[in-house]
Each structure stands twice: as structure tokens, then as C-alpha cells.
N, C-alpha and C positions, 0 to 999 in steps of 0.2 A: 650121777653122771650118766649120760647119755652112751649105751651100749647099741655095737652093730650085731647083730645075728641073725641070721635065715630068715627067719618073721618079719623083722624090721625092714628087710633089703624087700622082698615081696612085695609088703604091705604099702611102700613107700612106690616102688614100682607100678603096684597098680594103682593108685592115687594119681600118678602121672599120668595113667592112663589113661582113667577117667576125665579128669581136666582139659587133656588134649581131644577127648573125644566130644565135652560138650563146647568147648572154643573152638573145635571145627565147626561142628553144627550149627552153630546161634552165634558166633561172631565172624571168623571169616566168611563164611559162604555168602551173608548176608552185603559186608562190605568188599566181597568181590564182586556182585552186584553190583552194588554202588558207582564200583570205579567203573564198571563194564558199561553202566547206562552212561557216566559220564564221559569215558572215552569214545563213546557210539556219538552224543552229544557234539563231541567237540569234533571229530570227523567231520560232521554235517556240514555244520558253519565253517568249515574250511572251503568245502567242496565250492 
């Protein structure tokens, strides 16, 4: 069975941290792009 303790809490923590650090980097940033070049996009052809 599966035990909590100091280690686990930690190690699990920075696990999280790491993941959220490289899906910031390499997938949001990327597709906040995306949407930025397409909202600029769609602006235009309104105007």
C-alpha cells in the first residue's frame, strides 16, 4: 500500500513542478501564439 511521508509529499510536489514548467514553456506559450496571430487575423478582416 501506498504510504504519505515527507519524501513522497516533496518529491510529488516537485514533479508538479517540473511539468507545469515544461507545458508552460513548449505548449502554452506556443498556442498562445497561435491564438494571438489568429485574433490579430480575424481583427483585420473585420476592419
Amino acid at each position: 500500500m501506498l504510504s504519505l511521508s515527507a519524501a513522497n509529499i516533496f518529491y510529488m510536489v516537485i514533479n508538479l513542478l517540473v511539468l507545469y514548467l515544461i507545458f508552460h514553456f513548449f505548449l502554452f506559450k506556443r498556442v498562445d501564439r497561435v491564438l494571438d496571430a489568429r485574433r490579430e487575423e480575424v481583427e483585420n478582416c473585420t476592419k
